[in-house]
N, C-alpha and C positions, 0 to 999 in steps of 0.2 A: 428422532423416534418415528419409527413405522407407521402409518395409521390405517386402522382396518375398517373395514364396512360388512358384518354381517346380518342375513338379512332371510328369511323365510320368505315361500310366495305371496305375491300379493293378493288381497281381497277384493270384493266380497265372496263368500263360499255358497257353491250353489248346493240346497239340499239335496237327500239322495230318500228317494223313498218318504220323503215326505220330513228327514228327520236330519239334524245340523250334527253332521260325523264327525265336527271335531268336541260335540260335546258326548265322551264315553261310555258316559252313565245314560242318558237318553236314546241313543244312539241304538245301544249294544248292551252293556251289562243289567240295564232298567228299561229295556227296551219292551213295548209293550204292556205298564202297569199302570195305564190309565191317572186316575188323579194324583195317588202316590209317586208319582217318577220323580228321583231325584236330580238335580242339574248339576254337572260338573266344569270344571275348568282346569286345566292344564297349558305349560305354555312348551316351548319350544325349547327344553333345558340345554340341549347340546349347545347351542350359538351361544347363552349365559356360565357354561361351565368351560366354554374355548374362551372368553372374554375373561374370565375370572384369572385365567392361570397365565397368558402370556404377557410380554412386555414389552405394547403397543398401545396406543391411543385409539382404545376402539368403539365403536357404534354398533349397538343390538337392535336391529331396525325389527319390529314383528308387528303382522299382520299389514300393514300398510295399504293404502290406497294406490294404485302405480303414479298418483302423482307427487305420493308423498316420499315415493321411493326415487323419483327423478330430482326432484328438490336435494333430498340428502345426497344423491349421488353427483351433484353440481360444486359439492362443497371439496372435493376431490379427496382420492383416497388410494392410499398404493396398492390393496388389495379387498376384492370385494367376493367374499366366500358365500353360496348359498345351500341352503339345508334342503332338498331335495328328496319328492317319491313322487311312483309312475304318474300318480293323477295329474299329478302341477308339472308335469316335464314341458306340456306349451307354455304355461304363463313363465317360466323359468327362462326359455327360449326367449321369448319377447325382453323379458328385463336383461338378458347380455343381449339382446341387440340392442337396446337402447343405451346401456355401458360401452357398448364400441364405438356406438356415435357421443356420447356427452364427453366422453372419459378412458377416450381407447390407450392411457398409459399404466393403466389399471392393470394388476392381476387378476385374474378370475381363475376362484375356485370352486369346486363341483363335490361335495360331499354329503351323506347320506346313503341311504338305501337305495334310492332312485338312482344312485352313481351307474350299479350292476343291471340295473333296466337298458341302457343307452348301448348297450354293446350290439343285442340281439331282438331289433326293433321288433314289434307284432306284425302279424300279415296285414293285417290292415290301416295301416298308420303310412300314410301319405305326404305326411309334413314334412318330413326329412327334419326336423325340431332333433332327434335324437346323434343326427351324423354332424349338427351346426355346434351344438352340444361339445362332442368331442372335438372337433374342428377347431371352438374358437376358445374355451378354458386354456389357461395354464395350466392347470394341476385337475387333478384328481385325487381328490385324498378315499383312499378304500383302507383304512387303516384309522387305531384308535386318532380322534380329533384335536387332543391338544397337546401331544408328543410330535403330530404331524406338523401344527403350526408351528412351533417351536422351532423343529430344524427347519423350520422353510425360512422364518425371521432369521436363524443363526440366534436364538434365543436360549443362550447354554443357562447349568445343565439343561439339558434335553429332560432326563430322569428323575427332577427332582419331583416331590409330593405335588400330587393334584390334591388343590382346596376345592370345597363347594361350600362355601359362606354364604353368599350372595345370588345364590337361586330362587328365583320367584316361587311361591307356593302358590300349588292350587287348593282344592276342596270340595266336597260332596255339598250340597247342601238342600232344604227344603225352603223354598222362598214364603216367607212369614212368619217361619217359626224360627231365629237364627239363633244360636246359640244349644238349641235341642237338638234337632235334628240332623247339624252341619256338622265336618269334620274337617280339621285344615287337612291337609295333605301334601310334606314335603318332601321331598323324593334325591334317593341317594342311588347317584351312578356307583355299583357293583363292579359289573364285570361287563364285557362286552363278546358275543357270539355265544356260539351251543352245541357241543361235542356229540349232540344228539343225532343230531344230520336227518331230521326230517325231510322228505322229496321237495315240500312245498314251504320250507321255511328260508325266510331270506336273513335271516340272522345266522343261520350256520352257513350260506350260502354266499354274504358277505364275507363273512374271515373262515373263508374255507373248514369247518368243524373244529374251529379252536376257539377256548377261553379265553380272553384276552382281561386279566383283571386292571380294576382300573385303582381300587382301595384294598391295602390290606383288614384285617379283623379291627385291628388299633382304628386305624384311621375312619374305618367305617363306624363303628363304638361311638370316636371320639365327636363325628361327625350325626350322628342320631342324638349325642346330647347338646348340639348346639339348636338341631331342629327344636327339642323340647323346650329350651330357654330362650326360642323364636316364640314358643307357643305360653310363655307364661308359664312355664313351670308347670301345666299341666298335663294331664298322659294326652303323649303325643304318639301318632303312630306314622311311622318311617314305610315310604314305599321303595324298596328295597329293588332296583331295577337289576336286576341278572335273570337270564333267560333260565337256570335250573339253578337257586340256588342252596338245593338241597342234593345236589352233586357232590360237591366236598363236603363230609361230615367234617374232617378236621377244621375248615372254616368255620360253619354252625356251632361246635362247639368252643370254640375261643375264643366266637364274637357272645354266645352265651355266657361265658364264665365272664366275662367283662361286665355284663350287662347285670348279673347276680351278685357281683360284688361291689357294683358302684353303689357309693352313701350317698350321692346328690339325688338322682332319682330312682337306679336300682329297677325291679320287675313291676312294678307298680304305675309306675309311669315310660316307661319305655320299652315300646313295642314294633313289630313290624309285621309289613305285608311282604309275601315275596311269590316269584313261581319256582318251581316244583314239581315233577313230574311223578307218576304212579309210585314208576319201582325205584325211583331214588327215597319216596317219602315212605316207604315199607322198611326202608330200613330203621326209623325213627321210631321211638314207641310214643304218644302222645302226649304222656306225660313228660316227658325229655321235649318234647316241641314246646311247652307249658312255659318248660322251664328255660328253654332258649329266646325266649321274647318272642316266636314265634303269635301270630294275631289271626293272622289270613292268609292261604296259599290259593292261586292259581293254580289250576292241576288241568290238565289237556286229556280231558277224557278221550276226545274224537269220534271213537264210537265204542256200543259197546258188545259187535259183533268180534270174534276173533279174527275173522277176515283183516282187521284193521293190523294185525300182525302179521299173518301167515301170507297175506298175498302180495302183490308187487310193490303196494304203497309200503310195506314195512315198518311201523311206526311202531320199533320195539322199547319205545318208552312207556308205553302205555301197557305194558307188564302188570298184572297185579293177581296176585293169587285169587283179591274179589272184589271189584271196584263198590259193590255196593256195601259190603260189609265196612270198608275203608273209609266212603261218607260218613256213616253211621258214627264207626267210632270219633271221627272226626267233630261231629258235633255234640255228642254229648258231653265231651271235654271243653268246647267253648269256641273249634278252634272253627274258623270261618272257609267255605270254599266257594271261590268263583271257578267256574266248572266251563270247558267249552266244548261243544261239537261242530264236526263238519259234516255237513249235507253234500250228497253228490260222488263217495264213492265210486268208481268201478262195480263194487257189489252189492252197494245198493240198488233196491229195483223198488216198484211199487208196492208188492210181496211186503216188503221186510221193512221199510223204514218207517213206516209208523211203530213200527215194536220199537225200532230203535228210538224215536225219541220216545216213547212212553217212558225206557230204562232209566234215560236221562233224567228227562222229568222228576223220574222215584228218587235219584238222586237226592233232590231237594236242593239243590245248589239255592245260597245266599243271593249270588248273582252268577250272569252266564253269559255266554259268548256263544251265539250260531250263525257259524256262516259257511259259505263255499268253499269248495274246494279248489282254490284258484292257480292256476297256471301264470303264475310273476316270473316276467323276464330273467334270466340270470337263475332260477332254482332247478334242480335238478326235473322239477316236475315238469317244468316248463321244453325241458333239453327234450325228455322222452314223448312228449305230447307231438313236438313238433317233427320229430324222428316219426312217428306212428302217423302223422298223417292228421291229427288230429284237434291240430290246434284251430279257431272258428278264422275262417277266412276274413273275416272282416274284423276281426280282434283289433282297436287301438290301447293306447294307454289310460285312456280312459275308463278301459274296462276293467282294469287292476285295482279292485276295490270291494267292499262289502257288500255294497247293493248291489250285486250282479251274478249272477247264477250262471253261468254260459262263456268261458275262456276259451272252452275248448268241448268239444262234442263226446256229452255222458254217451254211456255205454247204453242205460234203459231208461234217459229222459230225455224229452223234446226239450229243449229252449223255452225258458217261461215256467215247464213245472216243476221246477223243485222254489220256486218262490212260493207257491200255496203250504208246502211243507215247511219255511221258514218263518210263517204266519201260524200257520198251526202249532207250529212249536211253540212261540210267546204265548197265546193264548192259554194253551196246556199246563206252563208251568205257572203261569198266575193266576189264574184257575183251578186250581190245584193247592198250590203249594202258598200262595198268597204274593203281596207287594215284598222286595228285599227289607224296609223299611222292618218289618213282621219279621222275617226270617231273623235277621241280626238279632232281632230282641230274642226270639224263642234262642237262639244259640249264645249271645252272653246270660240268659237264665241257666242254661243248661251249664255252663262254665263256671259262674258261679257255687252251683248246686254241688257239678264234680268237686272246685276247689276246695269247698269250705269245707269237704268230708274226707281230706287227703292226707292220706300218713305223711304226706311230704311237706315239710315245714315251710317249702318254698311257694308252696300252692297252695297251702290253707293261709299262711296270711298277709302274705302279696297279689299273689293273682285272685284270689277271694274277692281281694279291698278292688279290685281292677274291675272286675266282671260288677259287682254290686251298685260301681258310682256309674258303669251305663245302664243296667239298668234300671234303676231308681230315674235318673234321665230321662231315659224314652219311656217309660212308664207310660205318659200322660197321652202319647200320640195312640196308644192304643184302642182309644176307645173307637177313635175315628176310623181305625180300620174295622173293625166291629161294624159299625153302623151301615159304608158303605164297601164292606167286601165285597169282591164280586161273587162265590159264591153263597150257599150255603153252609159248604163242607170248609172254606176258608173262616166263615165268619164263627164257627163249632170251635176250628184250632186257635182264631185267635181269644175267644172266651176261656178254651181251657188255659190256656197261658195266660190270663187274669190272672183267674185261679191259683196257678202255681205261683204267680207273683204275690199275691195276697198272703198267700201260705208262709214264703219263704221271707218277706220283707213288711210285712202287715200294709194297715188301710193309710193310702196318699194324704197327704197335710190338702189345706186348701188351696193352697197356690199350685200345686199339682192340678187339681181340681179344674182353676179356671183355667187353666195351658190347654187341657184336656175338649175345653168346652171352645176356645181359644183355634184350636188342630181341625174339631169338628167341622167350625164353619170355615173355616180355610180349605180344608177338602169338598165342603159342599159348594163351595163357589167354583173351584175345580171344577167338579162333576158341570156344572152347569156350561161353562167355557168349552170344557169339550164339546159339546153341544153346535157348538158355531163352528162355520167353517176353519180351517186349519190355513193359517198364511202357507203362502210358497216362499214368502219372499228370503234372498239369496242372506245368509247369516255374515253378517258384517259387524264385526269384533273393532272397537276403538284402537289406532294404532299407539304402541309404545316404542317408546327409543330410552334406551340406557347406554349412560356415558361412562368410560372406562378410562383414568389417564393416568399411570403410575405415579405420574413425575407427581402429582396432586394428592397421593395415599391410596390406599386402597378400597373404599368407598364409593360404588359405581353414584350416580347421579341418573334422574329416574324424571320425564316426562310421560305423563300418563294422556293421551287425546290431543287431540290438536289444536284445545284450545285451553289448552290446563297452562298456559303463560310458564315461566323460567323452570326449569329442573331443577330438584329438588333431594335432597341427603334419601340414598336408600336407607330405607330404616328398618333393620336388620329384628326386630322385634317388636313390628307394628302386627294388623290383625293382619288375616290373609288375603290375598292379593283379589282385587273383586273384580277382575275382566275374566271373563270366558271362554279364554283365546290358545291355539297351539294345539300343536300333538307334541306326545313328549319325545319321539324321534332318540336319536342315539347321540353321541359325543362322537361320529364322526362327518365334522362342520356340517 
């Protein structure tokens, strides 16, 4: 039998702007809310959902120290596959040259998104890391990841069902409060790529504007209710990874009819988050979203000048008769949006983008996403930037990422200012609109309200009972936002939403009470920490390795740190997974 070695780059992660990008919620979607920030973690699902399906003896090496990566690569291995984007393309380079010297009978394989970076190095990238890249790999897998491994082992069928059993979870969480505030979060590969063909996305730019699904309805259904019975039977919510998955209604709908007719847990307990774009979610009416387990969509505002349509960027997914009206309804039925913009346009100028974020802002988004408009090797946007003269001369791979404003030379900003506009922007919308923590409550109130007064049988006494048990939950952290909102006008909305909670669910028991008083001073020792200098130091996640060996069942084996002594039975219905580690990257290795 085969034995494989996959393996993500090595660590430690050096911050970016002060904040650890692989944690998503601090980073980006909670970015900027002061003592409410929640922390997340996510690991590296691709390398555990290619280990899960083939049949090989394989090793999930993630996050690693390089010398814990030269260690396990001593042990020998016929092929050593790594998950790869622009940033880590040097540390990537360095770990195959050290596989050519320990272990040069090794295959080496190169997949990820970073694959399509390597073709058409930046102007200023010196290293030649991208041409040793192509040079010394065997493969290149630019295709879905464990159909790829499969024919490469001679590992027949080829075609048979991709599982996802044994995928680590991550989770949102509030550190002190656990069990209230935290959310597991297990996540099902979908589909891979995006018929959308945005200039600047590298998901339609990897598999050329195609879908590529990886579960059908059944398998995905059947797959959310093994998450739930990971989570203890209680309402679990599915992060549903497909780039629009509100493109196929015919999907939507027969993963919904599945989900309304199951007796084990049915609409009450099983839900999901997914992305979704404008004019595909126009077509749904919200109460049909209600009723398909829909929880939470990602919706890609980008901007919300027409310009984002009608001129060369073309980004005609973001169609919508009226995006704000579309918020709107969105949340008074319960349903949650994380909302994103990009700064940096062609026709943004100084003129017009603060209106633009204001619009944003009014949105109200739950949570958000702002960043650049970035020129990534391999996308279309990248081809025309470079065609035009336009790409920054000194561009590396390095620069392929969030915190950087400047790929290539805006049309009406210097280098440097559109970063005061992406600081202004966090401020705005939690200032404003309040911590996400705030948001989710005022929007499962509003869910509940819609359900419980709904001709539809399926939404007054399923999603009613759904919306009710979180909020009665988070109830108690509300006070805390009250006390230390930042503004006025936040601390006004999160009082009237008391209110409405009092109204609709009456006065809290006492144990409510001390949770409440419990949140308080957890947020007030916050407040005070912030206060103190803020470390730099580079985010260095504990490395894990999980063992995979057919002949043995199918039961990976799980060392957690390097000094957690013998591997240990994954245990497929423990809590969720408490490292911090990974991006969730794609299933192609």
């Amino acid at each position: 039998m085969k034995r494989v070695l996959l393996c993500n780059p090595y660590g430690p992660y050096d911050l970016e702007w002060g904040e650890n990008q692989l944690d998503i919620l601090e980073s980006r979607l909670q970015r900027g809310q002061g003592p409410f920030t929640l922390t997340s973690h996510t690991h590296c699902i691709a390398l555990y959902l290619i280990a899960e399906n083939i049949n090989a003896k394989t090793t999930v090496l993630e996050c690693p120290h390089i010398e814990d990566f030269e260690e396990e690569l001593r042990k020998g291995y016929d092929y050593l596959g790594f998950q790869i984007i622009a940033i880590n393309i040097e540390k990537v380079a360095r770990m195959v040259r050290m596989a050519r010297e320990i272990s040069p009978e090794t295959k080496i394989i190169l997949g990820g998104y970073g694959v399509m970076n390597l073709y058409d190095p930046p102007p200023g990238e010196t290293s030649g890391d991208a041409e040793y890249l192509l040079k010394e790999s065997d493969y290149l897998c630019e295709e879905e990841g464990v159909k790829f491994m499969r024919k490469l082992l001679g590992d027949e069928p080829v075609d048979r069902p991709i599982t996802q059993m044994f995928l680590p979870r991550g989770s949102n969480s509030f550190p002190g409060v656990d069990g209230v505030a935290d959310r597991s979060m297990s996540m099902v590969l979908v589909a891979l790529g995006c018929p959308n063909g945005c200039e600047f996305c590298c998901t339609s730019a990897m598999f050329k504007k195609q879908k590529i699904y990886v579960l059908d309805p059944e398998e995905t259904f059947e797959t959310m209710k093994h998450n739930c019975r990971r989570n203890g039977g209680q309402a679990s919510v599915s992060l549903l990874l497909d780039e629009d998955l509100l493109i196929n209604p015919d999907y939507m709908r027969t993963l919904g009819k599945l989900i309304q007719e199951d007796q084990e847990f049915g609409l009450r307990k099983l839900s999901y988050f997914c992305f979704g774009d404008l004019r595909s979610l126009s077509e749904f009416s919200m109460e049909e979203l209600l009723e398909l387990g829909v929880d939470s969509i990602w919706v890609g505002v980008e901007s919300s000048l027409d310009d984002v349509i009608t001129s060369d960027h073309k980004i005609e997914k973001r169609t919508c008769v009226d995006v704000k009206s579309t918020f709107e309804i969105m949340e008074q039925h319960g349903i949650a949006a994380t909302a994103s913009m990009v700064l940096g346009w062609d026709f943004h100028t100084h003129q017009n983008i603060g209106a633009d974020i204001d619009y944003f802002v009014d949105l109200k988004p739950s949570a958000y996403q702002m960043t650049f408009l970035t020129a990534c090797p391999g996308t279309e946007l990248y081809t025309r930037m470079k065609k035009a003269g336009r790409l920054y001369p000194n561009m590396t791979y390095r620069d392929v990422q969030q915190c950087n404003d400047a790929t290539f030379i805006a049309k009406n900003f210097a280098p440097g200012e559109l970063k005061h506009y992406f600081e202004l922007a966090h401020t705005r919308l939690y200032e404003n609109n309040g911590p996400g923590l705030f948001r989710m409550f005022e929007i499962n109130l509003n869910g509940y309200e819609t359900c419980s007064r709904s001709s539809r049988p399926l939404l007054r006494n399923e999603k009613a009972a759904f919306f009710a048990e979180r909020c009665v939950k988070t109830y108690p952290l509300t006070e805390a936002m009250a006390v230390y909102a930042p503004t006025e006008t936040v601390r006004e909305k999160v009082r009237a939403a008391q209110e409405k909670y009092l109204r609709l669910f009456g006065e809290p028991d006492e144990d409510k009470g001390a949770l409440a008083d419990l949140f308080c001073n957890i947020v007030g020792q916050r407040v005070e920490e912030l206060k103190m200098p803020k470390s730099e130091e580079p985010f260095d996640p504990p490395v894990r390795w999980t063992y995979y060996d057919p002949k043995k069942g199918s039961v990976p084996m799980v060392r957690k740190g390097r000094d957690s002594g013998e591997p240990t039975p994954y245990q497929v219905f423990d809590d969720p997974e408490s490292l911090p580690i990974g991006s969730v990257g794609s299933a192609s290795c």
